[in-house]
N, C-alpha and C positions, 0 to 999 in steps of 0.2 A: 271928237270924243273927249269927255270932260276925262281927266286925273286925278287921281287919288293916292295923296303923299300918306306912305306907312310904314311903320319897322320892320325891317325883314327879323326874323327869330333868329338868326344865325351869326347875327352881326350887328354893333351897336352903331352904322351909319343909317339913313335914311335913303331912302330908294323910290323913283318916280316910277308906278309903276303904269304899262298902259297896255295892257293883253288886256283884250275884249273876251270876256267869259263862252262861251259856247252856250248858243239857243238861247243866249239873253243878250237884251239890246242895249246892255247901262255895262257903265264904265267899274269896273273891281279890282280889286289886289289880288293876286295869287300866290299865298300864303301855304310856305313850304310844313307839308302835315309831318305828325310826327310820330311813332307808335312807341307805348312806354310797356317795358316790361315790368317782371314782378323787380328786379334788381335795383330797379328805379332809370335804367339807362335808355335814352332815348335813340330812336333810327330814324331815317328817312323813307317813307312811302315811297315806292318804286313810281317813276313816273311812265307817260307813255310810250316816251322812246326807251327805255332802259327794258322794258318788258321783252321788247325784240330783241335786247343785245343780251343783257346778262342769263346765264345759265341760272335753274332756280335748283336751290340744296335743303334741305331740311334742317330744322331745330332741332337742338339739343332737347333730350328727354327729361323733365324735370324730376325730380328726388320721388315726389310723391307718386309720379308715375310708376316708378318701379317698384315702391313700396305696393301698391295695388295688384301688382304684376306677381308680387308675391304671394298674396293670399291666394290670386288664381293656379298659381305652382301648387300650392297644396291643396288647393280642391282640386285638380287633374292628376297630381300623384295618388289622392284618394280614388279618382274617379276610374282612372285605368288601372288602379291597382289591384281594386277587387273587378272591376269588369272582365280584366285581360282574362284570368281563370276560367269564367263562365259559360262558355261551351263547353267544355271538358267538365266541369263540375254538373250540367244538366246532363249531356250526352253520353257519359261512361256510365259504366257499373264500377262501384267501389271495389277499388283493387285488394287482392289478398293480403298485401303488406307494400312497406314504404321503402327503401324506394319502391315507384312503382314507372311501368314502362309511360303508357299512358293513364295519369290520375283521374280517376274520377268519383261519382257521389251518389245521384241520383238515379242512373241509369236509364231514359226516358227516350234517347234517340238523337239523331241529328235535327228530324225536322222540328221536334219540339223544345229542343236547345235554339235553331235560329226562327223559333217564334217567340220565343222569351225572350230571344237578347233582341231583338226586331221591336217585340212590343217595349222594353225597357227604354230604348233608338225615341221609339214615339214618345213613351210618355215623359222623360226627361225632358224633350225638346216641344212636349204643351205646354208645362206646368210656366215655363217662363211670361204668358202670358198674365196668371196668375200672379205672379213674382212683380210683376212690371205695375200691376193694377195697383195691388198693395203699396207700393214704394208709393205711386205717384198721387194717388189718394190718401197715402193716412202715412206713414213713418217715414219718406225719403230713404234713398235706395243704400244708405250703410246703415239704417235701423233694421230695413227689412232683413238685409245681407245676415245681420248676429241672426235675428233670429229663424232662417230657414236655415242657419246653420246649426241650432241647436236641434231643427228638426231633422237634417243629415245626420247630424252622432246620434241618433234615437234610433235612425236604421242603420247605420255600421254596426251599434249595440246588436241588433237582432239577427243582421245577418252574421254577423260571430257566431253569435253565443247559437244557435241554430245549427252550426257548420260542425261541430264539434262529434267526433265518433259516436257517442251514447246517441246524440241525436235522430244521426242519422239511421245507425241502427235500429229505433224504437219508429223507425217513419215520420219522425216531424219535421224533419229536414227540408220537405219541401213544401210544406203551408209556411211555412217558419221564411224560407227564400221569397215566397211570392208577397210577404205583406212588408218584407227586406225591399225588395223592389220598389213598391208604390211609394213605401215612406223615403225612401232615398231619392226616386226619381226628383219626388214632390221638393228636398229641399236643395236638391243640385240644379233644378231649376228657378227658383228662385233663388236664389245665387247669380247663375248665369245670366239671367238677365238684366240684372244688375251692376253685375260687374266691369263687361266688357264698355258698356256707357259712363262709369264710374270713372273707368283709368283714362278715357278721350276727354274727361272733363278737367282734368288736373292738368289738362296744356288749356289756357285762356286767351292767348295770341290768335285774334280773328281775321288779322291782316297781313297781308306782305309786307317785308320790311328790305333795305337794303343795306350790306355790313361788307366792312373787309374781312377777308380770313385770307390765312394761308393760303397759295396755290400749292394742290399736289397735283400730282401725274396720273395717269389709268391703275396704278399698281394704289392707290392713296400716297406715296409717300411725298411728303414735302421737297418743293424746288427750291425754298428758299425767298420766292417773289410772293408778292400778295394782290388777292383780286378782289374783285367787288362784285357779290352775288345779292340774287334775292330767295330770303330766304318764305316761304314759303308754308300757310296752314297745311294746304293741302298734301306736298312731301314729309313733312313734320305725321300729320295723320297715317301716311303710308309707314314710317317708320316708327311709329310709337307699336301702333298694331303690328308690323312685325314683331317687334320684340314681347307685344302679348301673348303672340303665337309660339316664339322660341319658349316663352314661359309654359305657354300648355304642353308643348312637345320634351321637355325635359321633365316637367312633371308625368308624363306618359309614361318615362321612361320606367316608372315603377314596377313595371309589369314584366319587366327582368324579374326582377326578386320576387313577387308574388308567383309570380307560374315555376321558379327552381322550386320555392319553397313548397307549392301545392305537389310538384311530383315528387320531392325528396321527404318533407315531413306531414305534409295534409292539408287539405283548405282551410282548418279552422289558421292557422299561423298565416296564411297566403291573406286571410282578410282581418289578421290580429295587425297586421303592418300596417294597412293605410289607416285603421281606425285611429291607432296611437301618431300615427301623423297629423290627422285631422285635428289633434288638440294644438298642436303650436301653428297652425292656422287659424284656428279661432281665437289665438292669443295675438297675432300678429292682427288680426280685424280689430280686437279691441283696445292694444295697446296704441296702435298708433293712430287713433283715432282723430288727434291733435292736429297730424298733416296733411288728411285728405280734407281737398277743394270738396264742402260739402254745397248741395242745392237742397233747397228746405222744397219737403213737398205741394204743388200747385192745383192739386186736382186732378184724378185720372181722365185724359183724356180719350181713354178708351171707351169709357160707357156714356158719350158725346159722339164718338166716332159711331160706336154702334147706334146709338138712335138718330145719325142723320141716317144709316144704312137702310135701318130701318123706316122712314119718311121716306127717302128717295124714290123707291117708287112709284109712290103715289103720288110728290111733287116734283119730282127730277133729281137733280147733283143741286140745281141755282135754284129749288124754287127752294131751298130749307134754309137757303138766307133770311135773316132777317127782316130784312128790307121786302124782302119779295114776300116772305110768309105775312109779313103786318096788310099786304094787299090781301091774298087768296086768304088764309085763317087767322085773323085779328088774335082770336082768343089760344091757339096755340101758338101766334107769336111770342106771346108776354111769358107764357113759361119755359120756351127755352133758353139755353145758358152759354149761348153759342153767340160769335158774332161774324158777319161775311168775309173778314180775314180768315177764319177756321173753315170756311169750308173752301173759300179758294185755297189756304195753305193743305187741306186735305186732297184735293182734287191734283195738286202738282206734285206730292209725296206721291200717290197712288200710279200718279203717269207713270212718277221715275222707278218704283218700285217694279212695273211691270218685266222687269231685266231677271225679279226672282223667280218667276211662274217657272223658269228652266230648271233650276236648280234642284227641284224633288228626284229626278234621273240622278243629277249627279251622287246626290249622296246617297242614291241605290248603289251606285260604285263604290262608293267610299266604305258601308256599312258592310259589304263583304268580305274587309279583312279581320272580321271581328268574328264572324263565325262560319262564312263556307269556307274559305280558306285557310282557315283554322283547322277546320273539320277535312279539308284538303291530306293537309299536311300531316296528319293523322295515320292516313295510307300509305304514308310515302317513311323512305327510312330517315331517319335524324338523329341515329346511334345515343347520347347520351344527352342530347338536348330536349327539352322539351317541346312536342308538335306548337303549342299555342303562343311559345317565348319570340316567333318567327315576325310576329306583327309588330314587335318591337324594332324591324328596320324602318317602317312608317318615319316614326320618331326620328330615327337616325337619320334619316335624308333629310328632314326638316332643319333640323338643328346646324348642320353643313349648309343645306343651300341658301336657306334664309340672308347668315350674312354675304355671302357672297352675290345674291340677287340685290342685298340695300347697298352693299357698299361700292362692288365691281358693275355688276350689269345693269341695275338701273342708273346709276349716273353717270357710265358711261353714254347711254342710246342720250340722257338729257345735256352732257356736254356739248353732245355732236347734233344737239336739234331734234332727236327722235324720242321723247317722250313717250313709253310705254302707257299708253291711256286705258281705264279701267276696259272697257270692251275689249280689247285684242288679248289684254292678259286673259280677261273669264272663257273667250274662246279657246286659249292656250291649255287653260285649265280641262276643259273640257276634252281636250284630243288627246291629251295624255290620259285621263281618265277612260275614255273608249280606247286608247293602246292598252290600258292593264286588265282591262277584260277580256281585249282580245289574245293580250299573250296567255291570261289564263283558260283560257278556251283551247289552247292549242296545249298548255301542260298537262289539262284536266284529259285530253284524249290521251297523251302520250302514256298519262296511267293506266286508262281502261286499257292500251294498247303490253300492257309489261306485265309478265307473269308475280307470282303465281294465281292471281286471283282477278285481274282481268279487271273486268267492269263490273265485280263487287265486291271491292275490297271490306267497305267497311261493314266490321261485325266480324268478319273472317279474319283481317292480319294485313300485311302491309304489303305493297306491292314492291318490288327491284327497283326503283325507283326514286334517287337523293333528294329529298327538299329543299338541298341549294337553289335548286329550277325555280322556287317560286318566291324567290330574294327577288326579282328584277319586280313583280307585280309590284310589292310595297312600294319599291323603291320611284317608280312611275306614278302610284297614288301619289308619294309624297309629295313627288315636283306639280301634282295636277293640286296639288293644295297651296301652293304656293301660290299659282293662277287666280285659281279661282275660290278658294275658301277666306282666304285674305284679305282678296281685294272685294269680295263681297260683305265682310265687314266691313272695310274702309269707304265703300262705297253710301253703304245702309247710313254711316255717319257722316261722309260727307252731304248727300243728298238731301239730309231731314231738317225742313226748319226747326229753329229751336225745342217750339213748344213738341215736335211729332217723334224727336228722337227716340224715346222709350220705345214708342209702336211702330217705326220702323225696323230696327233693331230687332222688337217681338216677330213680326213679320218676317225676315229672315231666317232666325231658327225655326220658325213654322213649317219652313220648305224643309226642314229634315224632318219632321213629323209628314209630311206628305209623303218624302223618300222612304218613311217607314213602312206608308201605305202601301203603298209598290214593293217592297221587298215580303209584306203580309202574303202579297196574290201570287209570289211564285215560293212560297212555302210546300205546295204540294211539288214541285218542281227539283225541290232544294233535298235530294237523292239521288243513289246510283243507279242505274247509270244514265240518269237526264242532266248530269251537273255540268257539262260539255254545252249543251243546245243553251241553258242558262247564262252561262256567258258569254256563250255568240250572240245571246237575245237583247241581254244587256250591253254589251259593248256597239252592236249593231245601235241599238236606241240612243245610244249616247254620242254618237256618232254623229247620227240624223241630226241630235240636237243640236250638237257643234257647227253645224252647218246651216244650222235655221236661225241661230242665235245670229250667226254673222251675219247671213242676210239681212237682220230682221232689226239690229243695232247696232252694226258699224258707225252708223251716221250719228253717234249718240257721243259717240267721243269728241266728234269735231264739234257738238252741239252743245256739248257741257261747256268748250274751251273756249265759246262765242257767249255766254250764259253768263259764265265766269267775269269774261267783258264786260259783258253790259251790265252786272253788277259793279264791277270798278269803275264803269262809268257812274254808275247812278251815286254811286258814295261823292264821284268829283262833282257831279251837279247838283247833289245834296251839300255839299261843301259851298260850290259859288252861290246858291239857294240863299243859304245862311247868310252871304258875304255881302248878295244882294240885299236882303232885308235888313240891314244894321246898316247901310249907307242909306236907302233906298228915303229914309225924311231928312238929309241933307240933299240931298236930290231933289228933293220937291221943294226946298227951301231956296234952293239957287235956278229951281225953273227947266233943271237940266234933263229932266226924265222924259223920254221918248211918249 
């Protein structure tokens, strides 16, 4: 085997080096890589044996991350702020005076309060699709972001100014709500889908790297000794999007103050709050324009994706390649604008994405603390709280468990070798989700079963019955969000090649738009006294799922973390590739090449 004298990077001696490359037959240097951050500070690429040994910990969150993380705090302080009221605001009749027991405005019912907030559930989570187009075809996603933001303060303006007593009295209270709706959906939509891709991109570390730090113990605190971990895109990803999610969940929390203020002074003041909030959010988008990692817009890949969708049947998935279309239609090969990288990279987003198809159940569970159990809570006593302020433990379990899941529990199970991998969370996510239907199934009887009004309370008065009881529900949502809401973002972006980010992303809030369908079709269901069999039905469904899910992609974890491999492979034989070809004509100059 010939030799090849070279500088190792580390050290200003010379080094004979003579490791034969893997699957090639010529003699290389192997050349210790290195990954550079923004700081300018360089690491060592984890090698093969170190994979096995060292624990992997995630990266610090860079500045601009959080600054992103901020502007999503005040589109969800806006968003649950006037949301949280909205059952009560559809479902009541306007109270005689303020305080009042239970607030309300329009008086139209339960089922037609959880068909508006149902249908508001859907069209918020279309419009992203919309949002996603825009960005990636014409403005790039912090152009669009300002301006779907100016079309959200267009509908906070309306739904104010609409909410206000004279309004409601003269009846335009509620054309004035429904065109609040469409125009707000439209720009919290576009928003949301841009933003959550936005904050994943201000981390640019695409590799593992290998670093000393401190050792701590199971509690974090420091022993004093120091080890040598890898640090990690994909932990770094899990903990960036937690702390998106701690963002959305304290911007939730708004809906304390909006639902005291809608039963103690009125809706118009409960939705006067998040508007005047939503202005130093839009100060905060455009002032700090300076530190977000921007990507200049490329082309919607959507309306490429749609016209292969649209071809495939007629030629298949392979035949709308290039290559294969210049055989079968010459003259439709030349106008497309597509090349057989795009449709293999679309065919292996679409496999991985098939994990979402579950997900519309789930957030049939999740979309019930917004307004049946709202409407729950309503029957039941709550002394001088208000019924709708309840849903604000959602948030409060989030906000706790979050850091305790990034910092105690999952690096504990990855200390000790057991890597919580995205499939067992989303299953996890899922049993807790059919536990909180099913506990509400069992609170929802215990009302029809408590005097004085039995199994009709609402309309009549409120049953003997404390709304503490339906603390544990949220409290169970919350934990099944950490599961499964999370890691289905984390997942949506780890999975997507570069170019398919945006539309897988769009793809996932999709399936809440599908969840919305589903909670449409038991609209008629969504009364007294069927609201018992609705949670059994649901919690029952959710159930099934969790159980099909496992069967159906357990094997998807060990198959990403084999994926993962052969990708860190293919980087090292793109590496000796390289190594080969820059020796490879002194090679042939000394005769030496196999």
């Amino acid at each position: 085997m010939a030799e090849i004298t070279e500088k190792n990077e580390t050290t200003t001696s010379t080094e004979v080096i003579t490791e034969k490359a893997p699957a090639y037959d010529v003699a290389i240097t192997e050349e210790t890589e290195y990954v550079t951050l923004d700081d300018g500070s360089q690491y060592p690429v984890p090698t093969k044996d170190q994979w096995g040994v060292l624990r992997e910990v995630a990266d610090s969150v860079p500045k601009s991350g959080y600054l992103v993380i901020l502007i999503e705090f005040c589109e969800r302080f806006t968003y649950y702020g006037l949301s949280g009221p909205f059952q009560n605001y559809i479902q009541q009749p306007p109270p005689p005076s303020y305080p009042a027991e239970t607030p309300g405005a329009l008086g139209r019912g339960q089922q037609t309060a959880t068909a508006l907030t149902t249908f508001f559930q859907f069209w918020c989570y279309i419009t992203p699709i919309i949002g996603a187009i825009i960005a990636d075809q014409y403005l790039g996603k912090y152009n669009t972001i300002v301006v779907f933001a100016c079309i959200y303060m267009l509908g906070l303006i309306i739904l104010t100014g609409s909410s206000v007593p004279a309004s409601i009295d003269s009846g335009g209270a509620f054309p004035g709500f429904i065109v609040a709706l469409v125009v707000i959906g439209l720009g919290t939509g576009g928003i949301k889908a841009n933003v959550s891709p936005l904050v994943a991109e201000q981390y640019t570390v695409s590799k593992a790297y290998v670093r000393e730090q401190p050792k701590r113990n199971w509690l974090g605190r420091k022993t004093g000794e120091t080890e040598r971990v890898i640090v990690t895109p994909q932990a770094t990803y899990q903990r960036l999007f937690s702390y998106f999610y701690i963002g959305i969940n304290v911007g939730s929390l708004s809906a304390i103050f909006t639902t005291l203020m809608a039963k103690n002074i009125g809706f118009w003041s409960a939705y006067l709050l998040p508007t005047c909030m939503f202005v130093p959010g839009i100060a905060v988008v455009i002032l700090g324009k300076k530190w977000y990692r921007q990507n200049p817009p490329r082309g919607s890949i959507f309306l490429e994706v749609f016209k292969i969708i649209k071809l495939s049947p007629k030629y298949g998935l392979e035949g709308t390649k290039p290559s294969v279309m210049a055989k079968t239609n010459p003259a439709l090969a030349e106008k497309i604008t597509w090349d057989d990288v795009f449709v293999d990279e679309m065919r292996r987003t679409f496999k991985a994405c098939i994990v979402f198809c579950w997900y519309p159940v789930y957030w049939l569970c999740y979309s019930q603390m917004t307004n049946n159990l709202v409407s729950m809570s309503a029957t039941m006593l709550t002394g001088n709280v208000p019924n709708d302020i309840m849903q604000n433990i959602n948030p409060f379990t989030l906000i706790v468990t979050i850091p305790i899941m990034d910092r105690i529990f999952y690096p504990i199970l990855r200390h000790y070798g057991y890597p919580m991998r995205p499939m067992i969370r989303i299953t996890c996510g899922f049993f807790f989700a059919a536990s909180a239907m099913a506990y509400c199934a069992g609170i929802q009887t215990h009302v029809y079963n408590s005097p004085p009004y039995f199994d009709h309370p609402n309309g009549n008065g409120k049953n003997h019955v404390s709304a503490a009881l339906v603390i544990p529900a949220y409290v169970l949502v919350g934990i099944s969000e950490v599961f499964a809401s999370i890691t289905g973002l984390e997942y949506a972006y780890k999975k997507a090649p570069a170019m398919m980010k945006s539309l897988v992303m769009a793809l996932f809030l999709l399936t809440n738009c599908f969840g919305a369908v589903l909670a449409f079709a038991l609209v008629s269901v969504a009364e007294d006294p069927k609201l018992k069999w609705m949670y059994t039905g649901i919690s029952a469904a959710t159930a099934t799922c969790c159980i099909l899910f496992w069967f159906c992609h357990h094997k998807r974890d060990a198959y990403d973390v084999e994926e993962d491999a052969i990708h860190r492979k293919k980087d090292e034989m793109d590496k000796y590739k390289g190594i080969e070809q820059e020796y490879e004509p002194d090679q042939e100059a000394r005769g030496e090449k196999n």
